[in-house]
One Martini backbone bead per residue (centre of mass of N, CA, C, O) as a GRO file, in nm:
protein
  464
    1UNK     BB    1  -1.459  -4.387  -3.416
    2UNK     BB    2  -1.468  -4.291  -3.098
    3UNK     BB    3  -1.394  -4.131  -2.784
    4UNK     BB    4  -1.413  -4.443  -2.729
    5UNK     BB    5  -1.269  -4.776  -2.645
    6UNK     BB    6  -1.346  -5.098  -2.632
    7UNK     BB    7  -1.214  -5.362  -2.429
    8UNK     BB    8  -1.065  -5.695  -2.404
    9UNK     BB    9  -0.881  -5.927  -2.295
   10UNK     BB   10  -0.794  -6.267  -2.352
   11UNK     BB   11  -1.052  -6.371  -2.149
   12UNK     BB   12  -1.287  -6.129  -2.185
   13UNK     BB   13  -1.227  -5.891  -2.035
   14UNK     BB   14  -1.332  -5.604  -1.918
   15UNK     BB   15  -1.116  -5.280  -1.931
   16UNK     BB   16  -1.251  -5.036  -2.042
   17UNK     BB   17  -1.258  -4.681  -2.152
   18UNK     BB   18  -1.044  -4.515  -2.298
   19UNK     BB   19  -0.916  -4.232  -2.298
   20UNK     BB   20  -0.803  -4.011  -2.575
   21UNK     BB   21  -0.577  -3.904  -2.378
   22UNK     BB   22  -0.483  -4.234  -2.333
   23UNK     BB   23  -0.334  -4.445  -2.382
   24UNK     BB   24  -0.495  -4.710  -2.547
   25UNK     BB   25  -0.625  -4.628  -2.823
   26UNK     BB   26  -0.703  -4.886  -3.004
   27UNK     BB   27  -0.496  -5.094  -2.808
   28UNK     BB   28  -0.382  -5.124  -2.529
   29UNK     BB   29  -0.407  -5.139  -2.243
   30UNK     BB   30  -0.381  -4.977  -2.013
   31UNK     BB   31  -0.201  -4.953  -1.728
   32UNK     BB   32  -0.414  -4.786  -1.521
   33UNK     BB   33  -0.579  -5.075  -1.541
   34UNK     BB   34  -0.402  -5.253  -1.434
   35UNK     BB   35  -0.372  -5.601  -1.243
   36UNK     BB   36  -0.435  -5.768  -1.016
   37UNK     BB   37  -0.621  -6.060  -1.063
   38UNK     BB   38  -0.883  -6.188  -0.869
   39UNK     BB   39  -0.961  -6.538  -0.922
   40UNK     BB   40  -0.953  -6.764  -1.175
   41UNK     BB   41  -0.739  -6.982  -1.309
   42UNK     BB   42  -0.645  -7.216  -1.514
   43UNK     BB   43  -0.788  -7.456  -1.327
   44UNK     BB   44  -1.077  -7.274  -1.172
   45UNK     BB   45  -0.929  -7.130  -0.926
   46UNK     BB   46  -0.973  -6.921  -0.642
   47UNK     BB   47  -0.855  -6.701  -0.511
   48UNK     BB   48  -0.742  -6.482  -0.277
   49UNK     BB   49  -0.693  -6.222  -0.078
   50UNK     BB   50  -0.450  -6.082   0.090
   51UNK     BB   51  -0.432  -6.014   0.397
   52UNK     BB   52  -0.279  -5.884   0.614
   53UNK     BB   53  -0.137  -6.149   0.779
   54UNK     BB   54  -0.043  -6.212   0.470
   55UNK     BB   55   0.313  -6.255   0.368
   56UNK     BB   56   0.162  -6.127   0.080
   57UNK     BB   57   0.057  -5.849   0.116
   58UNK     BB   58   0.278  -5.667   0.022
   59UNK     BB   59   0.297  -5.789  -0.269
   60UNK     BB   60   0.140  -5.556  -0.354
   61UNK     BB   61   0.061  -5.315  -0.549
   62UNK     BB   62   0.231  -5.009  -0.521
   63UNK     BB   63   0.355  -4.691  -0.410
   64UNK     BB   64   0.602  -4.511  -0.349
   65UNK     BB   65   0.614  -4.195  -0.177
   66UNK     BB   66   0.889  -4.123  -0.328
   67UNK     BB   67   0.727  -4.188  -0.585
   68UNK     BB   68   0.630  -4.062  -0.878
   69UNK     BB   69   0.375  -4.079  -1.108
   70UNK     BB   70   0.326  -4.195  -1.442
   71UNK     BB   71   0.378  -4.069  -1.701
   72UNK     BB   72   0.247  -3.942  -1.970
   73UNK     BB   73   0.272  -3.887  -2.251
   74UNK     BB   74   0.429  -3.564  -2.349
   75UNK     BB   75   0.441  -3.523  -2.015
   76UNK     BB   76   0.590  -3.340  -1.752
   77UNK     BB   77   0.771  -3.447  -1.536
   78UNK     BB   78   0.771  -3.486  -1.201
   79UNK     BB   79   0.891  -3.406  -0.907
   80UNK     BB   80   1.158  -3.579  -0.709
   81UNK     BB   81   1.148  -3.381  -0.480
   82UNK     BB   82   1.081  -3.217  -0.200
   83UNK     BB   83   0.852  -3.124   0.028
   84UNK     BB   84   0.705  -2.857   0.060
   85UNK     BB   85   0.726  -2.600   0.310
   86UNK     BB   86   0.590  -2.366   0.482
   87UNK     BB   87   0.643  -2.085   0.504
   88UNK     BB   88   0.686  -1.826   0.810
   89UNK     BB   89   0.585  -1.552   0.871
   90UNK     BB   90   0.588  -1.256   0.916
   91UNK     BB   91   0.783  -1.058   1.173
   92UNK     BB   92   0.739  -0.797   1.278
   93UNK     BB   93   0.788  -0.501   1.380
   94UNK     BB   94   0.952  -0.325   1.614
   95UNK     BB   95   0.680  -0.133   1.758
   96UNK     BB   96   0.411  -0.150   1.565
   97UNK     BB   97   0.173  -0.346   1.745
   98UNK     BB   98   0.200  -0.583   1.470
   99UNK     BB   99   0.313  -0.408   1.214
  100UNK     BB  100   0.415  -0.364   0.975
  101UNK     BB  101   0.562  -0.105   0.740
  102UNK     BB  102   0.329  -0.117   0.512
  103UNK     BB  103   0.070  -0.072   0.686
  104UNK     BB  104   0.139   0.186   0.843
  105UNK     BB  105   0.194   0.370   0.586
  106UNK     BB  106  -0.099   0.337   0.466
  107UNK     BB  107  -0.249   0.452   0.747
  108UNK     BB  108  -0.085   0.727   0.726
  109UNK     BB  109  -0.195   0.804   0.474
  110UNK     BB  110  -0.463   0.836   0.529
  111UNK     BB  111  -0.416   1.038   0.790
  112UNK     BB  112  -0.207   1.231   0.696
  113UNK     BB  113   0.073   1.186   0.750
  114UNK     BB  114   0.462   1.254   0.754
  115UNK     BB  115   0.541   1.040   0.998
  116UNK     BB  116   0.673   0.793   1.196
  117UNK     BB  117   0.388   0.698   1.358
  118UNK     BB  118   0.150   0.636   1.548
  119UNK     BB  119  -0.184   0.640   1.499
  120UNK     BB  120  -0.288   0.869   1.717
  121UNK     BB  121  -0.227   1.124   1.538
  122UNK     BB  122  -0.471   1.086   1.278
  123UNK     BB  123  -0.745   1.266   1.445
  124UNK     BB  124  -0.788   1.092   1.650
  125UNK     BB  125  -0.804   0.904   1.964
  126UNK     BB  126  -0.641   0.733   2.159
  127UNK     BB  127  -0.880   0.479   2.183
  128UNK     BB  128  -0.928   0.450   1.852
  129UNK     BB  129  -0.604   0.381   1.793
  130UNK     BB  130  -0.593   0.134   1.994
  131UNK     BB  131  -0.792  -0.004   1.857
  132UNK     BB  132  -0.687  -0.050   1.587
  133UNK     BB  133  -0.457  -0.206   1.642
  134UNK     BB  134  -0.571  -0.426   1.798
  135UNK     BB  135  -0.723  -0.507   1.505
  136UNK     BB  136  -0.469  -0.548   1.345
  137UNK     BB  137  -0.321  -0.744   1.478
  138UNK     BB  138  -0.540  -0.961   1.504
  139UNK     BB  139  -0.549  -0.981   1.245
  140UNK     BB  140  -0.591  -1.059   0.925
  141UNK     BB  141  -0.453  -0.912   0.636
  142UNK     BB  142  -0.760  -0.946   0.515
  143UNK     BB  143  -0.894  -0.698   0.696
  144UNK     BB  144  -0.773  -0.421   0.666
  145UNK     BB  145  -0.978  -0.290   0.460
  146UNK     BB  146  -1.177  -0.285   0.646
  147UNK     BB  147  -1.049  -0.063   0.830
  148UNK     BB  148  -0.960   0.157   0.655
  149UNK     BB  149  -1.257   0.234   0.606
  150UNK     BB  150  -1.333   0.300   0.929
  151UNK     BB  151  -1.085   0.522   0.934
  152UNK     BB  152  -1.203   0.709   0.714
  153UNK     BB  153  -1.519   0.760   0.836
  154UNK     BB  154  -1.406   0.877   1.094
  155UNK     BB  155  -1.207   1.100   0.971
  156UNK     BB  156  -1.498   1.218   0.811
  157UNK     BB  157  -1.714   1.244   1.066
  158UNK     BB  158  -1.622   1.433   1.272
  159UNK     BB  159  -1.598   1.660   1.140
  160UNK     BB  160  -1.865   1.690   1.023
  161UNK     BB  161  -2.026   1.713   1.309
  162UNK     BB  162  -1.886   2.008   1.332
  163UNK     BB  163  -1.987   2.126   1.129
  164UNK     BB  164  -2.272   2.102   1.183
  165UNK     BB  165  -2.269   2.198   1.504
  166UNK     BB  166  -2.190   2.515   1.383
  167UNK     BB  167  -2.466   2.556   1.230
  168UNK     BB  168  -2.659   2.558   1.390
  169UNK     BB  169  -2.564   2.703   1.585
  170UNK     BB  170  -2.542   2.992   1.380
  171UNK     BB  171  -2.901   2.936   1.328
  172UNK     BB  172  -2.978   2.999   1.646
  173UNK     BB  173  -2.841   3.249   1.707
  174UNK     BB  174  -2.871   3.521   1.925
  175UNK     BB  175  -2.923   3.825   1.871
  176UNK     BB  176  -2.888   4.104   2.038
  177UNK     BB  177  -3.160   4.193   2.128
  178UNK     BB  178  -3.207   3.881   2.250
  179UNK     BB  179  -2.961   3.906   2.477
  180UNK     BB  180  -3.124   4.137   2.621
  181UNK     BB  181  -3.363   3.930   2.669
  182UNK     BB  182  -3.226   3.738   2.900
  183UNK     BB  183  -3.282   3.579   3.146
  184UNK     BB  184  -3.119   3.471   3.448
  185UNK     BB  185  -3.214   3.161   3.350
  186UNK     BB  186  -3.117   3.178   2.978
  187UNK     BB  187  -3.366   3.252   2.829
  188UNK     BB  188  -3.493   3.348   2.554
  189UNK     BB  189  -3.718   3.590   2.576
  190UNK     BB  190  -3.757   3.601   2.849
  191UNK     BB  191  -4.007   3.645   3.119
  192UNK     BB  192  -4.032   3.666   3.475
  193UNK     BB  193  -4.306   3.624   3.565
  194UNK     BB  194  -4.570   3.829   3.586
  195UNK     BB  195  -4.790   3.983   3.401
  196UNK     BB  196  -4.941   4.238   3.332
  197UNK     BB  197  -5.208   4.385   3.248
  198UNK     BB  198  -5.162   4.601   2.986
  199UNK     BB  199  -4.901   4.520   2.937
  200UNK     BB  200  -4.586   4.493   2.747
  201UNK     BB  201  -4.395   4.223   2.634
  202UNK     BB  202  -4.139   4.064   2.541
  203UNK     BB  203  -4.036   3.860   2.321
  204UNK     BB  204  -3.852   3.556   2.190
  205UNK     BB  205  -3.830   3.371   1.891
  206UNK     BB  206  -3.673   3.141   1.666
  207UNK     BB  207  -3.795   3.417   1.410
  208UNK     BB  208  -3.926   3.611   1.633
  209UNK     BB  209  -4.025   3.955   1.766
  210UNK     BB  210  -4.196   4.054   2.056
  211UNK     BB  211  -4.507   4.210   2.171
  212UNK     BB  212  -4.711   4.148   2.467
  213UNK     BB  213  -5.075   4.193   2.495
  214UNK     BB  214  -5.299   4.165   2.807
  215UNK     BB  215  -5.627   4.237   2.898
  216UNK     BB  216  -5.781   3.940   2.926
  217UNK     BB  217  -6.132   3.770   3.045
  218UNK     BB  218  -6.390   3.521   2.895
  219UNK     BB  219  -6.646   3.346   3.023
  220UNK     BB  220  -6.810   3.147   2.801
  221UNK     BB  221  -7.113   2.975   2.766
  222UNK     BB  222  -6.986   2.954   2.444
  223UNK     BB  223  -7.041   3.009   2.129
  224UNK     BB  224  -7.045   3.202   1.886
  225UNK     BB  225  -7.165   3.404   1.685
  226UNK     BB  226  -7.399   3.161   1.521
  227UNK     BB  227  -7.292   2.900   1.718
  228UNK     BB  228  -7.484   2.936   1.957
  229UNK     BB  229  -7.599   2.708   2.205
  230UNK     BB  230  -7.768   2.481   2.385
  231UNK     BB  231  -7.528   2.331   2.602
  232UNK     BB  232  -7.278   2.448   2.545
  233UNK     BB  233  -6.915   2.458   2.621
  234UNK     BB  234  -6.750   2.639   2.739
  235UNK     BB  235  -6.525   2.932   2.731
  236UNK     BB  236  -6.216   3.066   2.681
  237UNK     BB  237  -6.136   3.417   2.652
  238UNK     BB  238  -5.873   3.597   2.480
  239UNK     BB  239  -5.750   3.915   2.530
  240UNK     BB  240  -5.507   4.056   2.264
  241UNK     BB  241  -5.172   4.154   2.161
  242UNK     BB  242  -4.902   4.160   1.845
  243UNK     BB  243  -4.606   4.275   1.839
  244UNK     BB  244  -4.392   4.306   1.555
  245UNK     BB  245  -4.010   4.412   1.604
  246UNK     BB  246  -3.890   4.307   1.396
  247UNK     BB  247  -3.723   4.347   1.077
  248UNK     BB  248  -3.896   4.138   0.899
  249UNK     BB  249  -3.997   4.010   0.555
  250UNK     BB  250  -4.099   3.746   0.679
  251UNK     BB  251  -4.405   3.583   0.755
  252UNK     BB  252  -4.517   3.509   1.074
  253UNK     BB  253  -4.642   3.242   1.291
  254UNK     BB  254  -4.932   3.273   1.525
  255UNK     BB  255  -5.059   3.018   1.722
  256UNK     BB  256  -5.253   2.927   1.931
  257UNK     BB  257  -5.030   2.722   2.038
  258UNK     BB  258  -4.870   2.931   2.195
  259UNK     BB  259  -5.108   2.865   2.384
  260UNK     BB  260  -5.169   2.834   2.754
  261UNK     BB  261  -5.332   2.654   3.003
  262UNK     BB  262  -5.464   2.574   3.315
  263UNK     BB  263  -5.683   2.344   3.371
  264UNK     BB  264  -5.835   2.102   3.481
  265UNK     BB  265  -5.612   1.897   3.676
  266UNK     BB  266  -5.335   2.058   3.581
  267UNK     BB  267  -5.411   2.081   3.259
  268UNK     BB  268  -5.247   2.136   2.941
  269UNK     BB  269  -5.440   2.437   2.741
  270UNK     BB  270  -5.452   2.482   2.394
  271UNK     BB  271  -5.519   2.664   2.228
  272UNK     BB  272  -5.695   2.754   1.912
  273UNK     BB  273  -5.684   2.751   1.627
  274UNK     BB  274  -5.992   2.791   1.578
  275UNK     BB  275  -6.220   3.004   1.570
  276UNK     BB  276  -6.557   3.238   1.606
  277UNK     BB  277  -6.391   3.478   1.719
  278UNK     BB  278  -6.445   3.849   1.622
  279UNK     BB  279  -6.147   3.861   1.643
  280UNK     BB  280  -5.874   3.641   1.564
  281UNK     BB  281  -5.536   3.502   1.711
  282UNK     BB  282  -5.457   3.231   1.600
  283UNK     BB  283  -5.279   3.327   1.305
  284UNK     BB  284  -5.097   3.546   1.276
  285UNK     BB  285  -4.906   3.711   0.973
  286UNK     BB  286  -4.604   3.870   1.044
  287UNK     BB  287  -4.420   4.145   1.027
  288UNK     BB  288  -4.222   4.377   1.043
  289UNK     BB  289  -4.411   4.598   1.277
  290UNK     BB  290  -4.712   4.426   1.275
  291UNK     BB  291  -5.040   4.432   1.410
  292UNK     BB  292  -5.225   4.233   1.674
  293UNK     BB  293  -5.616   4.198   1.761
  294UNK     BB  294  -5.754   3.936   1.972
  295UNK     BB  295  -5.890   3.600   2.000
  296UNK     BB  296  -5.808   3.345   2.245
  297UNK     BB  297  -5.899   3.014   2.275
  298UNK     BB  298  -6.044   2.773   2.481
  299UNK     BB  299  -6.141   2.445   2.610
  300UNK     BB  300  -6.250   2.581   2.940
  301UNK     BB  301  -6.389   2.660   3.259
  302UNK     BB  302  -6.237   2.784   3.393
  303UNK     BB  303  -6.171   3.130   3.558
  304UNK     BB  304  -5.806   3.057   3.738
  305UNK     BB  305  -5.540   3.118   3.573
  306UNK     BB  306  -5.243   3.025   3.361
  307UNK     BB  307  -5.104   3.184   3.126
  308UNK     BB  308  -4.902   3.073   2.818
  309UNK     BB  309  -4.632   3.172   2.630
  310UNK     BB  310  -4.474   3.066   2.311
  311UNK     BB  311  -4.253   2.961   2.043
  312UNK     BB  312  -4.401   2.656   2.110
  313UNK     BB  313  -4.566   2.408   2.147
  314UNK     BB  314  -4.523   2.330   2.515
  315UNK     BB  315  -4.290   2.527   2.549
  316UNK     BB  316  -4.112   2.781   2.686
  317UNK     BB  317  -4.210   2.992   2.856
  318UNK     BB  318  -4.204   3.390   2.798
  319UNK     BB  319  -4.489   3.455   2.930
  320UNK     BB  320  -4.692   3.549   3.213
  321UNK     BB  321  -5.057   3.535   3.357
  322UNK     BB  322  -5.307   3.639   3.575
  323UNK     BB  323  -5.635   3.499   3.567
  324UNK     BB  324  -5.962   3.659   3.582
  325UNK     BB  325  -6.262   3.569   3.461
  326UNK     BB  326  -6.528   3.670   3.320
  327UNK     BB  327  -6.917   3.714   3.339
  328UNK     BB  328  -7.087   3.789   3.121
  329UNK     BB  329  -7.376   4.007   2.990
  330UNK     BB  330  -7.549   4.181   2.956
  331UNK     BB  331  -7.630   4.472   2.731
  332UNK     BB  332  -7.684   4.824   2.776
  333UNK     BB  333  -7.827   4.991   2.561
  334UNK     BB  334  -7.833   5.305   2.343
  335UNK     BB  335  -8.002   5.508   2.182
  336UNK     BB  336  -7.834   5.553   1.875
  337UNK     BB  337  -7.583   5.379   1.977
  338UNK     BB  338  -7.329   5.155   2.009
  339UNK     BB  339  -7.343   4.760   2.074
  340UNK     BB  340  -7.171   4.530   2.250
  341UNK     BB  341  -7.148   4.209   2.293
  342UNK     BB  342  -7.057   3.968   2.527
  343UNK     BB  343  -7.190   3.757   2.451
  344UNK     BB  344  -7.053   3.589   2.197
  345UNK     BB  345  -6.936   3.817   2.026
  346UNK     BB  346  -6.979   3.960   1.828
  347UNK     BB  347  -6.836   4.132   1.499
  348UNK     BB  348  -7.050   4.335   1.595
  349UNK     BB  349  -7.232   4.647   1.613
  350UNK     BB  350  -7.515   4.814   1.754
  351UNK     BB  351  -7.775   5.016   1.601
  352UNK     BB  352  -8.078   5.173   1.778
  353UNK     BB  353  -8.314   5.390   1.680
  354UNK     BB  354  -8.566   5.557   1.661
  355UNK     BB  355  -8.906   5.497   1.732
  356UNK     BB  356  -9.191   5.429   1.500
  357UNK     BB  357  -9.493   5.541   1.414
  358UNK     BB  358  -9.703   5.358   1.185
  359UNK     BB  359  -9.999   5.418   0.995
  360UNK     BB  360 -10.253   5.305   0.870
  361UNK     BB  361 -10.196   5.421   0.519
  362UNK     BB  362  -9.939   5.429   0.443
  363UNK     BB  363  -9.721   5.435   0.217
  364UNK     BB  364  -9.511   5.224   0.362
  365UNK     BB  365  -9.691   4.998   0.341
  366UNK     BB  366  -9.802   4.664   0.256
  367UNK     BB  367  -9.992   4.617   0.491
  368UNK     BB  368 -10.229   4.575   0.767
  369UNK     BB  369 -10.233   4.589   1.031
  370UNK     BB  370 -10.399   4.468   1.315
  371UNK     BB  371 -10.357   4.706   1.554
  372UNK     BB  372 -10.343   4.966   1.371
  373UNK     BB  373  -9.971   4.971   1.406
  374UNK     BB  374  -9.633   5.045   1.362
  375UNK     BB  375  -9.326   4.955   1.524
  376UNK     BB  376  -9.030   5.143   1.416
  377UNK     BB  377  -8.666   5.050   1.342
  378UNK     BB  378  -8.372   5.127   1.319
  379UNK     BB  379  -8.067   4.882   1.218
  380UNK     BB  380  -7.739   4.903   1.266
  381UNK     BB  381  -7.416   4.708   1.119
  382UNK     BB  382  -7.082   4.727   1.288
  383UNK     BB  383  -6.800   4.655   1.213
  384UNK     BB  384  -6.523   4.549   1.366
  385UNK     BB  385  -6.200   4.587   1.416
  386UNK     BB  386  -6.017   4.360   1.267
  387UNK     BB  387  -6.171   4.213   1.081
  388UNK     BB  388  -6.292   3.940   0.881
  389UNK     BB  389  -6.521   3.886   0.656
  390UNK     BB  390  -6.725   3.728   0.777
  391UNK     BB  391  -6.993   3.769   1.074
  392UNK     BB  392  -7.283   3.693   1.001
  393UNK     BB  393  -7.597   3.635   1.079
  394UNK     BB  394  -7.938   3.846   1.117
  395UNK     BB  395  -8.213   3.764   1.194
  396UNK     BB  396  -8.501   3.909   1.306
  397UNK     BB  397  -8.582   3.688   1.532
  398UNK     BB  398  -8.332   3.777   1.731
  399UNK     BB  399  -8.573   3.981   1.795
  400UNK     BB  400  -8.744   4.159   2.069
  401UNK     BB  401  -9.016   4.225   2.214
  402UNK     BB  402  -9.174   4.363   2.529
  403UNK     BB  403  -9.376   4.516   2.636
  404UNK     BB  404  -9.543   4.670   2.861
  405UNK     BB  405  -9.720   4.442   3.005
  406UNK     BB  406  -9.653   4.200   2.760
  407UNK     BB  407  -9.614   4.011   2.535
  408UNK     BB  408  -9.390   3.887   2.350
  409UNK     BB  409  -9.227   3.977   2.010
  410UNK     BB  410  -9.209   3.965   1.667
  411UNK     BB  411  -9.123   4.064   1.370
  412UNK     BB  412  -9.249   4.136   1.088
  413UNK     BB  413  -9.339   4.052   0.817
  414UNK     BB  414  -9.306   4.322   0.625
  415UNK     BB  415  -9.558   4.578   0.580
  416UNK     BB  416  -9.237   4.767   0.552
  417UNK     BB  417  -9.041   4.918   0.406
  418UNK     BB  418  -8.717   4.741   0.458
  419UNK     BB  419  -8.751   4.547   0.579
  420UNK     BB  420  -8.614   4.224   0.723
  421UNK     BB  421  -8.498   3.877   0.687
  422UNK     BB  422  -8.205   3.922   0.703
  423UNK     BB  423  -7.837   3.998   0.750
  424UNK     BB  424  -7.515   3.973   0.577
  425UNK     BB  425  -7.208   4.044   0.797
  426UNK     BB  426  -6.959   4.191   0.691
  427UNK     BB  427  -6.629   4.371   0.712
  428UNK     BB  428  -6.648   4.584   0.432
  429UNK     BB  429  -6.942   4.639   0.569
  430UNK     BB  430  -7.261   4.787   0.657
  431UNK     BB  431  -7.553   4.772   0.780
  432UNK     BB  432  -7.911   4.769   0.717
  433UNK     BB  433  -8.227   4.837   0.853
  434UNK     BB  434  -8.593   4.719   0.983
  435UNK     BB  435  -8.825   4.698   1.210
  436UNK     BB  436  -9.143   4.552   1.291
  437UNK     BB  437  -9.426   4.608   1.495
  438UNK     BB  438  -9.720   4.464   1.580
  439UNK     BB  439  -9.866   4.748   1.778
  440UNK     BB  440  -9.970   4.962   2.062
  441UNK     BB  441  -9.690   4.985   2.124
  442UNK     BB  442  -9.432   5.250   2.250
  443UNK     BB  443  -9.328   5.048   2.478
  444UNK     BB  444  -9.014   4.904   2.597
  445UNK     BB  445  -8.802   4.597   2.532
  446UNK     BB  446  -8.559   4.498   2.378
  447UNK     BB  447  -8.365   4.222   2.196
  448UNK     BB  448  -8.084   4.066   2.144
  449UNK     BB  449  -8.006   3.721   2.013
  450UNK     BB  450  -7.894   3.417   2.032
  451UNK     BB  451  -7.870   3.045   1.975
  452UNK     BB  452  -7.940   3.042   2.282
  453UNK     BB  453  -8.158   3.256   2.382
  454UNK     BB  454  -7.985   3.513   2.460
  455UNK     BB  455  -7.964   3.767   2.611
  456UNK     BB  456  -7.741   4.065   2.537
  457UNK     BB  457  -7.917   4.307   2.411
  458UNK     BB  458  -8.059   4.598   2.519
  459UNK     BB  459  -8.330   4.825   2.466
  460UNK     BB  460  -8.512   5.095   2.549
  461UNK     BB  461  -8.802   5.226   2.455
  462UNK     BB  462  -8.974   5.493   2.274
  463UNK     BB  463  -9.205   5.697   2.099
  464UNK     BB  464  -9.328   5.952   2.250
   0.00000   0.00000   0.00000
């Protein structure tokens, strides 16, 4: 025997499969398939169910609505009593908003009460205490649980925003020193108006006080030495002064960025964070005590704007210069004595001594001369203050000689013990070496020249 078991009537028609939980299994057929067969008589002849019309239709198998369905054995009869009706919601408590008396405690104790009272007073304010109310009174009870989570979240962010908002300004707030500095229009360490050149401003940033001295400006040609080329785009450079006033013992860096000028067309033009101007004032990282002094570059052809230090790039300005920039010309150098070049501005002064005939024979020629005599110079170079690194290469031929009455010439290819074929000019030493001119000329001027053969300075030349 299968779990189900099929039957058949007397007339030999399947009766269907008996559950094996449901009587007639492997018995008579189950009541449950049991019913009017319509079909086929006795005689042969088919029946016809009666329709909705016919006398005979109410008299089929029915089940009336008030009586239960028949039980299976074994198991506890169906209740014949009537049918429950749905309890009717409970009805608020009055005065509650809408909320019963365990939601309101709930939401009391979220908010921290400890007395039977509306929700306003629960740190929140009372337009967000209306709004809880009335999303918890019109919403069905299994909503308030997400409700509560964001009662808990207001509860706790709002403290949290004035900590944060505490926090912040306590860390940015300013010390008595800045608040001493602070301008009539309330920017801390604002200078207002123009600062005279030459003079020292107060100034202070959100890390550290600086007093700040600008010296002045120089509409350069192109870029600095090693660097100057032929048809290169103006710089305006500017000659200024950093000293940290502030006692802090961590260095702060204060970039080409905090400086802008006015540009062509009223924009405005950041200094250069790298600069080949030497000493450069681009980036320096200094302590409480610590001066620097060099030069801040624009890329602008300007020659009259307006100077603007910040506390960061395109800040509140904290004091203002105005400029009206020189324009470099060569410098007419005095032989003995040290000359800085304003083109370009080498990194280093030059010193050329005085001039020497050595003729053909002397023990110090390395070749003989062509015009039978060399006239020979000594040339020191020495780093400029506030320098460091490299300062640059000087080729020998950046010199030239002019005889009186003759045409130009560089110094000879060696010659002469000493003589240089270039000298590379570090800040940490000065260097020195000789120039030789194969020349019957004991007079005329020097030349020192730079990358866009621009005499820088000249020096008048005599040996005799």
């Amino acid at each position: 025997m299968g779990l189900f078991s099929r039957k058949r009537d007397a007339q030999g028609l399947y009766t269907g499969d008996a559950p094996v939980s449901a009587p007639g299994v492997d018995g008579a057929a189950p009541g449950a398939y049991q019913g009017v067969m319509w079909g086929a008589d006795s005689e042969g002849s088919f029946q016809t169910p009666p329709g909705p019309g016919s006398p005979s239709y109410s008299a089929g198998p029915s089940m009336p609505l008030s009586t239960d369905p028949p039980t299976p054995p074994g198991m506890t009869p169906f209740s014949t009593g009537p049918v429950r009706q749905p309890e009717p919601a409970p009805q608020a408590a009055p005065g509650a908003g809408g909320l019963d008396p365990a939601s309101i405690a709930e939401i009391q104790q979220v908010l921290g009460q400890s007395r039977q009272a509306p929700i306003a007073v629960g740190g929140l304010d009372p337009a967000t205490a209306a709004r809880i109310q009335a999303a918890l009174a019109a919403g069905p009870r299994k909503r308030r649980g997400g409700l509560l989570v964001l009662i808990i979240l207001v509860a706790i962010l709002v403290p949290a925003g004035f900590a944060v908002y505490k926090a912040v300004s306590a860390a940015t707030s300013l010390t008595a020193d800045a608040k001493a500095r602070t301008s009539p229009d309330g920017v801390a360490g604002r200078h207002v108006g123009a600062t005279p050149l030459g003079q020292p401003v107060s100034i202070r940033t959100k890390d550290a006080a600086y007093d700040v001295t600008v010296f002045g400006a120089a509409s350069q040609p192109g870029d600095a030495w090693g660097y100057a080329r032929a048809g290169s785009d103006p710089v305006l450079v500017v000659d200024a002064q950093i000293s940290r006033t502030d006692a802090g013992t961590d260095p702060v860096e204060f970039t080409g960025w905090n400086w802008s000028v006015v540009g062509t067309g009223g924009k405005r033009v950041a200094g250069d964070i790298i600069t080949n101007y030497r000493p450069d004032l681009a980036g320096p990282r200094l302590v409480g005590g610590e001066t620097a002094r060099g030069f801040v570059t624009f890329a602008t052809s300007v020659t009259s704007t307006s100077l603007t230090v910040a506390g960061e790039v395109y800040g509140v300005g904290l004091a203002t210069w105005q400029l009206n920039a020189t324009t470099p010309k060569p410098v007419a150098g005095v032989v003995g004595e040290g000359a800085q070049a304003e083109i370009s501005r080498p990194g280093f002064t030059v010193t050329v001594g005085k001039a020497e005939v050595v003729p053909d024979g002397d023990a110090r020629l390395g070749h003989h001369p062509t015009s039978g005599q060399f006239l020979v110079l000594p040339v020191d170079f020495t780093p400029n203050d506030g320098t460091a690194g490299h300062l640059g290469n000087v080729d020998r031929e950046a010199f030239v000689f002019v005889p009186d009455g003759a045409p130009s010439m560089f110094p000879a290819s060696g010659g002469v013990n000493d003589v240089f074929s270039f000298v590379s000019i570090d800040a940490a030493a000065a260097e020195s070496g000789h120039l030789a001119f194969d020349t019957k000329a004991t007079s005329g001027t020097l030349q020192l020249r730079d990358g866009a053969d621009r005499p820088i300075i000249t020096w008048a030349i005599d040996a005799s």
